[in-house]
Residue, then its C-alpha position, 0 to 999 in steps of 0.5 A: x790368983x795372979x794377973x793372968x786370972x784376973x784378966x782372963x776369968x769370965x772375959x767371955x761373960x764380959x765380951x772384952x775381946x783379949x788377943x793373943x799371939x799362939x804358939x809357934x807363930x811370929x814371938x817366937x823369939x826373943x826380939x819378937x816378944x819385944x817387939x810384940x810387947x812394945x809395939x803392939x800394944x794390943x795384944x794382950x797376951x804373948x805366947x811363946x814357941x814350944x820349948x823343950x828339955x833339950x833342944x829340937x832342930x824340928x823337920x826340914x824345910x819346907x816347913x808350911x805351904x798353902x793351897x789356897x790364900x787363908x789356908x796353910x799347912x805346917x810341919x815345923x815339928x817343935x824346932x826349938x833351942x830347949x830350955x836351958x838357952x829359953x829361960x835366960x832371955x825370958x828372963x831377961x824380958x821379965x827384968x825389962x819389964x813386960x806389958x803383955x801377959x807371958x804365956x809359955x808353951x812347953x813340950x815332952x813325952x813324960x811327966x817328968x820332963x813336964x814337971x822340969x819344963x814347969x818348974x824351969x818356967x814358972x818363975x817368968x811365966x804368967x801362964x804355962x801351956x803344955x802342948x798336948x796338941x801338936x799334930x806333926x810332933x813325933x811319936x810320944x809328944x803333942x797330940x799323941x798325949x792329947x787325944x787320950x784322956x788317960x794320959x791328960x789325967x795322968x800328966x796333969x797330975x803329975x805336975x800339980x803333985x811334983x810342984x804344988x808351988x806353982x804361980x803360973x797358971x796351968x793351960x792345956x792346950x788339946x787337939x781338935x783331932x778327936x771325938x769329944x774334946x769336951x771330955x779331956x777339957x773337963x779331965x784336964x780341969x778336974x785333973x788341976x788345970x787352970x784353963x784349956x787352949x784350942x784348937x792347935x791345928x787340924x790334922x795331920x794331912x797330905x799335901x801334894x804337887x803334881x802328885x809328890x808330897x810337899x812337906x819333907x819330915x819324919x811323917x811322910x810328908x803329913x802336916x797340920x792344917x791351919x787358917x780359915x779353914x780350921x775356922x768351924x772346927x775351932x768354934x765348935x770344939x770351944x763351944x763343946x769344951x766351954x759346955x764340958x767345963x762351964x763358965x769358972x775355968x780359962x779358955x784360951x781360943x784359937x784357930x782360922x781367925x782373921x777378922x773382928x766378926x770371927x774374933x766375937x764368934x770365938x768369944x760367944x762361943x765361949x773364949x776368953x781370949x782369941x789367938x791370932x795365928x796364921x793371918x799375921x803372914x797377910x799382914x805388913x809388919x807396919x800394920x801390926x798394931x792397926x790390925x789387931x786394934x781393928x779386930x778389938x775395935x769390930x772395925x772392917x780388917x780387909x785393908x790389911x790383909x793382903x790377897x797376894x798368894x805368890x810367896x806360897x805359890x809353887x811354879x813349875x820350871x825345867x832345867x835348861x842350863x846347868x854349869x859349874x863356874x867352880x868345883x863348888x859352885x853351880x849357875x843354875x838356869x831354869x826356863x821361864x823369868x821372874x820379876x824379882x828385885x834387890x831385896x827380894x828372893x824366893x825358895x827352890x823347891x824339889x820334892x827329893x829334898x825339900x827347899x831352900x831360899x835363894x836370891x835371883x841372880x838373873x829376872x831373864x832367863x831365871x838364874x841362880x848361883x848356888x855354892x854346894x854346901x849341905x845335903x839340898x844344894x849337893x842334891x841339887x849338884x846332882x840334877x841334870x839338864x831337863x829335870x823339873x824344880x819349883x820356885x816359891x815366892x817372892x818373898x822380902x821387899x825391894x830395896x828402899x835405897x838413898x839417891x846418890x851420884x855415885x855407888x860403891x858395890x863390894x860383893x864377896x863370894x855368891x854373895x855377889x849375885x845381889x848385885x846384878x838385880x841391885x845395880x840395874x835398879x841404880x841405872x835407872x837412877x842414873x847412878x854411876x857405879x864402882x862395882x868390886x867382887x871378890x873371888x877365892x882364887x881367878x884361874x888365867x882367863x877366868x872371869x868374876x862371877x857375873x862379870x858379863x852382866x856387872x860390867x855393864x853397869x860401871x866400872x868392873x873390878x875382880x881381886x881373887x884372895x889367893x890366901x887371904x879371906x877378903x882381899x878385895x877389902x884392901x882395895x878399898x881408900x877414902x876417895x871411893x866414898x867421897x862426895x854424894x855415894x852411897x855403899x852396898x855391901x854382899x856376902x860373908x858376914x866377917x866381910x861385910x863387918x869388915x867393910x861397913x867398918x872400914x867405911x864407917x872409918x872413912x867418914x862415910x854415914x851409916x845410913x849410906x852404908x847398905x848390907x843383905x843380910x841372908x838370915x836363916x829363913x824357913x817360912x818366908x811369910x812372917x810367921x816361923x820369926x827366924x829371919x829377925x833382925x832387931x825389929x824386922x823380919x827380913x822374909x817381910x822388909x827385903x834382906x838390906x838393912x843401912x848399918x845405922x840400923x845394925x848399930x842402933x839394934x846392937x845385931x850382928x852381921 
């Protein structure tokens, strides 16, 4: 039939067990799915996110949290760039050529745009998994198919009647959140479909902080629930579904694995792949591969998979401080400190408006620098003195920096409060510094952002731009970086470009150049893939990456 059957056919009668990535975490997008293909080779098969017809902006962050470690709530509610800008760049990975099998998942509310996602698939697809399972979807789409048979029968045959051509295999994947998920499998196979995926994530439920909800979308604050907790659900719905269906059709099983004993659970139970999901946010991005082989292999996983909580915990802060150093800009002191370090950063979070990531300008007392410049940073401009907000995380990782003599510290705009955590880790190095800011424009006596706390590490330089975005690069000559000195570079993207550029001209090596690149981030863990850079998650390995990298991986700043 195609390589995807002949891999998957009665694997649970073999016992081999197959591992899977599901959808909606970590291949996510394109790079990951390299990644994934090239650097882990024991992952069998990779599945895509949700795509749509058009594109989806999903529900607003926060878009998971954990009450306790293994355990995860989610509300991405399909976020996706839609089709038409999906199929070029898997297209592109099928060119290059893929080792794992490519499962695609697809999403919609009509037959019809099930049969244009399929079509549109199908060509780089081993398999296409429609998702009639998402339990925070809006109305009309995921679960709300799912859960009546009706509508399994009728879009499963309305896709093999408009595109009889198909290669790929067609996977149901079915939502745990009815009475008899057995019956809609056998529908769902006696209706054409090849194979049955399962379980998506148990829910929708309520998740609370100190009596608010949590999640920030369109279903009051409701999200699935995933991880180890889903775990006897998933087992007893692949064990119902392979009773329904018998031995001949395809499962594709998931849900609360994370160790080789729950892997052979799923596999007695009657799947022919396992699905490795939730966990991955446990798991350092350098152990990937030891991971997963030790799952396969039935060897112990414990020394992989990390008891540390805290880049899910909320913590509760009052608000002691709050001023404005510009007409858009807000230095935010809370009470309580942090241990934060450059690289590293954590989420704000208030109910009224969900949360936001941001980088520690101050350990002690804990500061934060915010420009006010979409709906939750003006809704933080409106908080007073005394309201409470929460921190989430730390996520990333510490700076990984060369030792050097001497350092050049260019930050622009907000930017800037990377630096103070940055070059109090270089005095203890012994580092001398050259500190520069830039600043859109300096009023008579007013100070650089953070010049009190920079100036005492090194020599101290403010340029206002006064017109030209920038200006401080001009100040910028060969001399600054000769001998044993290394640069780092904070703020706009154009200005960071600028400068690596400049000093790369310099003759200064690029992996003595050092950029915090602040990608979109929305999970923090490692698993919504947003934050990639080549073939790093900057949520995982700390937002500084050395400009040799950015050459080598062909990224943009």
């Amino acid at each position: 039939m195609n390589k995807a059957y002949d891999l998957l056919h009665l694997n649970h009668k073999r016992g081999r067990i197959l591992l899977s990535t599901v959808s909606g975490v970590a291949t996510t997008k394109k790079e990951l799915i390299r990644f994934f293909d090239r650097k882990v080779p024991s992952m069998d098969i990779i599945t895509t996110k949700s795509f749509q017809v058009t594109p989806n902006e999903g529900n607003k962050m926060p878009v998971i949290t954990s009450p306790r470690l293994g355990d995860f709530g989610n509300s991405v509610g399909l976020r996706n760039p839609g089709m038409e800008k999906a199929y070029p760049e898997l297209e592109e990975l099928k060119r290059e050529g893929l080792r794992a099998l490519l499962n695609v998942s697809v999403s919609a509310n009509s037959v019809e745009d099930f049969v244009t996602l399929v079509k549109k698939f199908d060509p780089v697809a081993d398999m296409i998994e429609l998702n009639l399972s998402c339990p925070h979807a809006a109305k009309g789409y995921g679960a709300s198919i799912g859960s009546d048979p009706e509508l399994v029968k009728a879009y499963i045959n309305g896709i093999n009647e408009a595109y009889p051509e198909r290669k790929s295999l067609l996977i149901a994947k079915l939502t745990p959140n009815v009475d008899d998920i057995g019956a809609i499998a056998r529908i769902a196979i006696e209706n054409g479909a090849d194979g049955i995926a399962a379980i998506n994530t148990v829910g929708p439920k309520e998740y609370y902080l100190d009596g608010k909800p949590i999640l920030f979308n369109k279903l009051g604050g409701k999200g699935g629930a995933s991880g180890e907790w889903v775990k006897s659900r998933a087992i007893e719905c692949i064990r119902a579904i392979r009773s329904a269906i018998g031995d001949e059709p395809i499962i594709l099983g998931m849900g609360g694995v994370s160790t080789a004993e729950d892997a052979r659970n799923m596999m007695e139970a009657g799947a022919d792949s396992v699905g490795i999901g939730s966990a991955i946010a446990r798991v350092e991005m350098s152990d990937y591969e030891s991971y997963f082989n030790a799952i396969k292999s039935g060897r112990d996983v414990s020394d992989y998979l990390s008891e540390r909580h805290e880049m899910l915990e909320y913590e509760k802060h009052l608000i002691i401080d709050k001023t404005m150093y510009s007409d858009d800009t807000i230095i935010l002191t809370l009470d309580g400190k942090s241990h934060c370090q450059a690289g590293e950063f954590c989420f704000l979070f208030f109910s009224e408006a969900g949360e936001r990531p941001f980088s520690v300008a101050k350990n002690d007392p804990l500061t934060f620098i915010i420009k006010i410049r979409g709906p939750f940073t003006e809704a933080v401009s409106r908080l007073k003195k005394g309201d409470v907000i929460y921190t989430r995380g730390l996520s990333g990782k510490p700076i990984e920096n060369p030792k050097t003599e001497k350092a050049l510290l260019i930050g622009g705009g907000t930017g800037t409060v990377v630096l103070n955590l940055l070059a109090e880790k270089l005095r203890k190095e012994n580092t001398k510094m050259d500190i520069r800011i830039g600043v859109p424009t300096l009023e008579k006596g007013q100070k650089g952002l953070m010049q009190d706390e920079l100036e005492q590490y090194g020599t101290y330089t403010v340029i206002a731009d006064d017109g030209k975005p920038g200006r401080v690069l001009d100040s910028l000559k060969k001399e600054d970086v000769l001998g044993d000195t290394a640069a780092y570079i904070v703020g706009p993207s154009v200005m960071m470009k600028i400068a690596s550029e400049r000093l790369l001209s310099y003759g200064l090596d690029p992996d003595r150049i050092l950029i915090s690149l602040e990608k979109n981030t929305m999970c923090g863990v490692g698993l919504c893939g947003e934050c990639v850079c080549g073939e790093k998650l900057t949520c995982k390995e700390g937002t500084f990456l050395a400009y040799s990298y950015i050459l080598k991986n062909n990224l943009e700043v």
